[in-house]
C-alpha positions in Angstrom: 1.1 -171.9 49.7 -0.7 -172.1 46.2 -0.4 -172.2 43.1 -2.0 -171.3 40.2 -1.4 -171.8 36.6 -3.1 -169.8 34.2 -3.2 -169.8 30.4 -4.0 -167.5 27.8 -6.6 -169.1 25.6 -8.4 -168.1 21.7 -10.4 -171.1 20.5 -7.6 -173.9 21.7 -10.2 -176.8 22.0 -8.1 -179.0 19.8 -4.4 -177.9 21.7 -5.8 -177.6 25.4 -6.0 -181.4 26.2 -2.1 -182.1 25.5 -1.5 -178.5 27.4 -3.3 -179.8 30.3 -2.5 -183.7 30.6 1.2 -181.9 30.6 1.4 -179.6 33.8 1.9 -181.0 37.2 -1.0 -181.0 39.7 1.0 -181.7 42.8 4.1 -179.3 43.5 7.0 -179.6 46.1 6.7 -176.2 48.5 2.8 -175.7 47.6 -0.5 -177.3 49.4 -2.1 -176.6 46.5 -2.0 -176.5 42.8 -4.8 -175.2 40.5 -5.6 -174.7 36.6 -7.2 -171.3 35.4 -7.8 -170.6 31.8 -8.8 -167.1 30.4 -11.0 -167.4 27.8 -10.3 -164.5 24.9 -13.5 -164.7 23.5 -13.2 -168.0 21.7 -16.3 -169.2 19.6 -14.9 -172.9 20.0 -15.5 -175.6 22.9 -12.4 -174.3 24.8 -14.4 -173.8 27.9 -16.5 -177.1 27.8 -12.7 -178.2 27.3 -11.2 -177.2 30.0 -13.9 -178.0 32.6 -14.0 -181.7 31.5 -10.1 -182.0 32.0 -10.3 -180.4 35.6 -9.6 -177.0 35.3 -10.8 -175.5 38.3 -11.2 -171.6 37.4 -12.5 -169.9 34.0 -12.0 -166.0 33.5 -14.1 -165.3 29.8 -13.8 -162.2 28.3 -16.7 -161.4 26.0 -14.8 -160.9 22.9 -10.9 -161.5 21.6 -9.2 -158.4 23.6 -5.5 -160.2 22.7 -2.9 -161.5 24.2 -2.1 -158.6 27.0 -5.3 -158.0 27.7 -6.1 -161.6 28.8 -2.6 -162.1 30.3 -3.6 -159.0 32.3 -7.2 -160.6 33.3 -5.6 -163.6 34.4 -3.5 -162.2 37.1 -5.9 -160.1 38.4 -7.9 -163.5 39.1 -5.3 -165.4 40.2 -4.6 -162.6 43.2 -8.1 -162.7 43.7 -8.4 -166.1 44.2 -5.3 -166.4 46.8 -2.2 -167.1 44.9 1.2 -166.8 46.5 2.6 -167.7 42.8 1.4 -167.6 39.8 2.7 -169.1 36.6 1.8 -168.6 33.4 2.2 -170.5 29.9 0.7 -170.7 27.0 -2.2 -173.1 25.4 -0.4 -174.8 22.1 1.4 -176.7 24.7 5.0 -175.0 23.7 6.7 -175.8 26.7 7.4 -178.8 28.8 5.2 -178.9 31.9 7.6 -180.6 34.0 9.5 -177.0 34.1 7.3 -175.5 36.0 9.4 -176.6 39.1 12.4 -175.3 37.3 10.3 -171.8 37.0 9.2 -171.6 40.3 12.5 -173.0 42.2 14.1 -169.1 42.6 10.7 -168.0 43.8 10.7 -170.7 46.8 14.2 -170.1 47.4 13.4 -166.2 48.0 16.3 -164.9 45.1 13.8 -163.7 42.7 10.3 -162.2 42.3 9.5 -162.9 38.4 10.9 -165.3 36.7 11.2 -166.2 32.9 12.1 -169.4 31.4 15.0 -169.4 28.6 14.2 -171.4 25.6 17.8 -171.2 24.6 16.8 -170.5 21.1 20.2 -171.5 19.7 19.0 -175.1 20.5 15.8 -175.1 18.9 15.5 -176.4 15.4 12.2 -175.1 14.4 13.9 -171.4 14.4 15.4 -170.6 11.1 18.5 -168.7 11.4 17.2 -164.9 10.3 14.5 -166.1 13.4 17.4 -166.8 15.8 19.3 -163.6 14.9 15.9 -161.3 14.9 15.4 -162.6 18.8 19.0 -162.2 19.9 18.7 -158.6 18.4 15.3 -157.7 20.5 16.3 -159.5 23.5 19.4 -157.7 23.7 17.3 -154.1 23.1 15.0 -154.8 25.4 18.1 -156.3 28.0 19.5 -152.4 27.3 15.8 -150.8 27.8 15.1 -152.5 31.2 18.7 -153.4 32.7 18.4 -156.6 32.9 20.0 -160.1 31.8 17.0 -162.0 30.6 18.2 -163.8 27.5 14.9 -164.8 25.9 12.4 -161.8 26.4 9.7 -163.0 24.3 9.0 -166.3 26.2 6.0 -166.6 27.7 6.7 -169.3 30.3 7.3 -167.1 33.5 6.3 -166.6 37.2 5.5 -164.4 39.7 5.2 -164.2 43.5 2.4 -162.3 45.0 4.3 -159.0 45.1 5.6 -158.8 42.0 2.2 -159.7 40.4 0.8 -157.0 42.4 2.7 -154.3 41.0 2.0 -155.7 37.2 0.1 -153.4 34.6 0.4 -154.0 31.1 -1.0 -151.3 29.2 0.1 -152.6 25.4 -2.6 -154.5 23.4 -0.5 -156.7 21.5 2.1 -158.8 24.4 3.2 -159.2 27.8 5.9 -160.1 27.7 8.5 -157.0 26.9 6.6 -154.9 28.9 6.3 -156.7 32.0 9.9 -157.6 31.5 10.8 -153.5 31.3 8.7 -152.8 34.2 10.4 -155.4 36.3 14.0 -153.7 35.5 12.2 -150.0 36.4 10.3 -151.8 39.6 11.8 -153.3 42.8 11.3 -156.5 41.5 14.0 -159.1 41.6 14.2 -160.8 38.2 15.8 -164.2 37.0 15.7 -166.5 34.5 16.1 -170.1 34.0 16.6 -172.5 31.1 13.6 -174.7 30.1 12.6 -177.2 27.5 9.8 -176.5 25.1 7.7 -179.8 22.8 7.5 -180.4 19.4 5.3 -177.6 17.7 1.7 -178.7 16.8 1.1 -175.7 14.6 2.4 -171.8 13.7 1.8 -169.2 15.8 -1.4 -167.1 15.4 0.3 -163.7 17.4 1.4 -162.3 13.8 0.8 -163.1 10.3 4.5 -163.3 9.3 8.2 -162.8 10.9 8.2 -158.9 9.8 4.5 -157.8 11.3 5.8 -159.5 14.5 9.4 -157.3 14.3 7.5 -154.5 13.4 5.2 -154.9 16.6 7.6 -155.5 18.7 10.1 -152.6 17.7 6.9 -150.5 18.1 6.6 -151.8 21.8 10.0 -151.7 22.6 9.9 -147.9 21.7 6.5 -147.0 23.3 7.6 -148.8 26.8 10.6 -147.9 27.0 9.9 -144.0 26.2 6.7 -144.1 29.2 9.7 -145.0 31.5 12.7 -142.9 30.2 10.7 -140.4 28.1 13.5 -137.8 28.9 16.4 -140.1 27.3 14.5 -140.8 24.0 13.7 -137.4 23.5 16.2 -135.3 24.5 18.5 -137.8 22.8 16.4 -137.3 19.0 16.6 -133.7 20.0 20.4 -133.4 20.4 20.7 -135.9 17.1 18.7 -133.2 15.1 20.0 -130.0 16.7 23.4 -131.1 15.8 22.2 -131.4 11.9 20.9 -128.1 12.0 24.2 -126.7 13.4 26.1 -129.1 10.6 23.2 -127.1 8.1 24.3 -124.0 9.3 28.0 -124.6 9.0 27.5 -125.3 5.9 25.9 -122.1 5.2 28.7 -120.0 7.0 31.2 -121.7 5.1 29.6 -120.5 1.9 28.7 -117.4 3.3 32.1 -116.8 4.0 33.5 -117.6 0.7 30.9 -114.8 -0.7 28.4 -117.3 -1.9 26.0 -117.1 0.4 23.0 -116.2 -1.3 23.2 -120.0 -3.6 22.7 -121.4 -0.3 19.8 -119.7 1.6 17.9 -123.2 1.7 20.4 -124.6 3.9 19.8 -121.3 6.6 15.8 -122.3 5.7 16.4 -126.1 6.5 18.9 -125.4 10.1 16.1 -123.6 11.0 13.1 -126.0 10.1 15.8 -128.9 11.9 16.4 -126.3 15.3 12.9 -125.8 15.5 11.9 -129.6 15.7 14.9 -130.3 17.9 13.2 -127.8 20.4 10.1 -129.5 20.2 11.7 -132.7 20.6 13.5 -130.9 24.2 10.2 -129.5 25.2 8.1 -133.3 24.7 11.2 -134.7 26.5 9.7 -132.6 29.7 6.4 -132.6 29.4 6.9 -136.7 28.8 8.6 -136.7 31.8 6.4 -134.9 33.8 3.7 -137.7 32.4 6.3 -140.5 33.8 5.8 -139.1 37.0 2.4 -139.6 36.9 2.5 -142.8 35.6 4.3 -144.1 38.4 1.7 -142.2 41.3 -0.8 -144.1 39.1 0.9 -147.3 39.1 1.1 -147.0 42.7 -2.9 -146.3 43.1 -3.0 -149.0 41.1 -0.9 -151.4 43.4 -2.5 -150.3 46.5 -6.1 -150.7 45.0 -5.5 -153.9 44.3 -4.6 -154.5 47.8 -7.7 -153.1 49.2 -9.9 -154.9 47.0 -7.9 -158.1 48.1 -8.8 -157.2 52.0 -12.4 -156.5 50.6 -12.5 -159.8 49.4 -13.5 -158.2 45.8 -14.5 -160.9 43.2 -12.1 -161.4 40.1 -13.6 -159.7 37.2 -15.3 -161.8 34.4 -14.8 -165.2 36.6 -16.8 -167.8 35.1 -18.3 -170.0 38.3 -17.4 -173.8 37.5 -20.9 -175.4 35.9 -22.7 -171.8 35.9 -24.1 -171.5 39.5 -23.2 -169.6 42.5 -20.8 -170.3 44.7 -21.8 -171.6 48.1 -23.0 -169.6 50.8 -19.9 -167.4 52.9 -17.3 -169.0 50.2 -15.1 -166.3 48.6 -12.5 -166.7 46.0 -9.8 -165.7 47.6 -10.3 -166.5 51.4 -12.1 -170.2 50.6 -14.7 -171.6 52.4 -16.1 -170.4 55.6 -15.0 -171.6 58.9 -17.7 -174.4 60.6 -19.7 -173.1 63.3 -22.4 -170.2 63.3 -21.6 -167.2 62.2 -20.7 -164.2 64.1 -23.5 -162.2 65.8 -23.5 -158.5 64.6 -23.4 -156.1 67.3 -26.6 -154.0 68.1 -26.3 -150.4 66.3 -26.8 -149.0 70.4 -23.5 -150.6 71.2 -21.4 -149.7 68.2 -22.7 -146.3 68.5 -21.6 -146.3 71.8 -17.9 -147.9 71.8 -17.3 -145.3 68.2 -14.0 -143.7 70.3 -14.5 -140.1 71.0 -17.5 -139.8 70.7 -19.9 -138.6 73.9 -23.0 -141.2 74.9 -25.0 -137.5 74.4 -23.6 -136.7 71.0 -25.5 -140.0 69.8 -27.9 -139.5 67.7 -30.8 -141.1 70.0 -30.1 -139.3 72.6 -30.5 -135.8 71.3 -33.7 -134.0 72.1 -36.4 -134.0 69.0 -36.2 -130.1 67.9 -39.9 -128.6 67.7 -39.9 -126.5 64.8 -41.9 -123.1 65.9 
């Protein structure tokens, strides 16, 4: 089995050495283990970096596309180039290296799929406490959007086997890791999570320029993701929470009606209208969203099963940076390795694979029809 551990990088020349001299090279349950950095258009020596400490593949995207978008590049590369699991962390050297057996124990002992590492933010003193109580609160909205128990959604120390990788497409431009989390609770994909140990933090995060751009993001996500999978729910649900103000407008306006002074309140009959007609709308975008879900899903599945066949097709990983700028060697592919000793294969003559094509007739070939002699 291999393994492959990627990681997200923007200009992290100065953080990638400690990231690197911390992960594991030899696992226990995989032949192999191997380093892959994606490289989101830094303008530092983050490549030149990571080559010189041994990292053995380089995906570089030709400008900063964020963090989803490289997360996404990554594990398209990492299929490519024959993982069985994949594990990914990030490059200011957050988390403790030596947990990447931790991560990847429920994977080798077939009970999980994905798996996400809990940070047990309680424990970490570098949170303040509106910090703490913000990521309990989104954890525990996106736990009710994707049915799941994952207690630290926004950690980005996780793993995935083959099959659950497969089936991975993040759409959002600003993080994985909610909506590959919510995907994982709508997909047959068997999610777990295990506690893990992070280091001493070198500098601040550069995801967000304060704690209330990155709540605001993330409710924003949350939201988006979670209405592409249960579009009905979220709108049907705003519908029935308007429709039941208009009918507590137009109460109102009976009451008065009733009591003879109806006319002093004609705005409210205006405004239980305006309120009905929005809660219809709502209804109707609740279908038609639905309707989209379904689509999104054959998609998905096009998606999944495209991947596949470039896999057999032995399809190149996008953007893949060949180690010191050349090609690679003659019959080597990414994901199959080098080529077997010996000569290679003799191709068949086109006569005989013509000829054993099942079904068809020796005079159906086409060099054995008769030249036509236009008159």
């Amino acid at each position: 089995m291999k393994l492959i551990i990627q990681i997200p990088c923007w200009n992290e020349a100065d953080q990638l050495p400690a990231t690197l001299a911390d992960l594991p090279r030899q696992l226990d349950g995989f032949e192999r283990v191997e380093w892959l950095i994606i490289d989101d258009g830094s303008t530092d020596a983050t490549v030149a970096v990571a080559r010189a400490h041994g990292v053995e593949h380089v995906v570089r995207l030709t400008n900063n596309r964020g963090l989803a978008a490289a997360f996404q590049a990554g594990l398209d590369a990492c299929l490519k180039l024959g993982a069985d699991v994949i594990v990914n962390t990030d490059a200011d050297n957050q988390y403790r290296g030596q947990d990447v057996a931790r991560l990847v124990a429920p994977i080798l002992a077939g009970r999980a799929d994905m798996v996400v590492g809990d940070r047990e933010i309680e424990s970490l003193e570098h949170f303040s406490a509106l910090k703490k109580a913000l990521q309990r609160l989104g954890s525990w909205v996106v736990r009710q959007a994707s049915s799941t128990s994952v207690p630290d959604t926004t950690s980005g120390f996780r793993a995935y086997n083959r099959e659950a990788a497969l089936q991975m497409l993040v759409v959002s431009k600003f993080t994985y890791t909610l909506e590959t989390i919510i995907q994982a609770g709508k997909l047959l994909v068997a999610l777990d999570h295990v506690p893990v140990r992070t280091n001493p933090t070198t500098r601040e995060s550069r995801l967000f320029p304060s704690m209330w751009s990155y709540v605001r993001r993330n409710a924003i996500s949350i939201f988006r993701i979670y209405a592409q999978y249960e579009p009905l729910r979220v709108f049907w649900s705003l519908a029935a929470l308007i429709g039941l103000g208009a009918l507590g407008v137009w109460i109102r306006f009976a009451v008065a009606y009733a009591e003879g002074s109806g006319r002093g309140h004609v705005q409210s009959l205006i405004l239980g209208a305006v309120l009905f007609i929005a809660a219809v709308v709502l209804w109707a975008l609740g279908v038609i969203g639905d309707l989209l879900a379904a689509q999104r899903v054959m998609i998905q599945k096009t998606f999944e099963r495209v991947r596949r066949i470039e896999l057999e097709l032995d399809v190149e990983p996008s953007h893949y940076a060949r180690t010191g700028g050349g090609e690679l060697p003659a019959g080597r592919s990414p994901a199959k390795g080098p080529p077997a000793e010996g000569p290679p294969a003799e191709r068949p003559p086109a006569e005989a694979t013509a000829a054993q094509r099942p079904g068809q007739h020796p005079e159906e070939r086409p060099e054995a029809r008769p030249e036509q002699v236009r008159v």
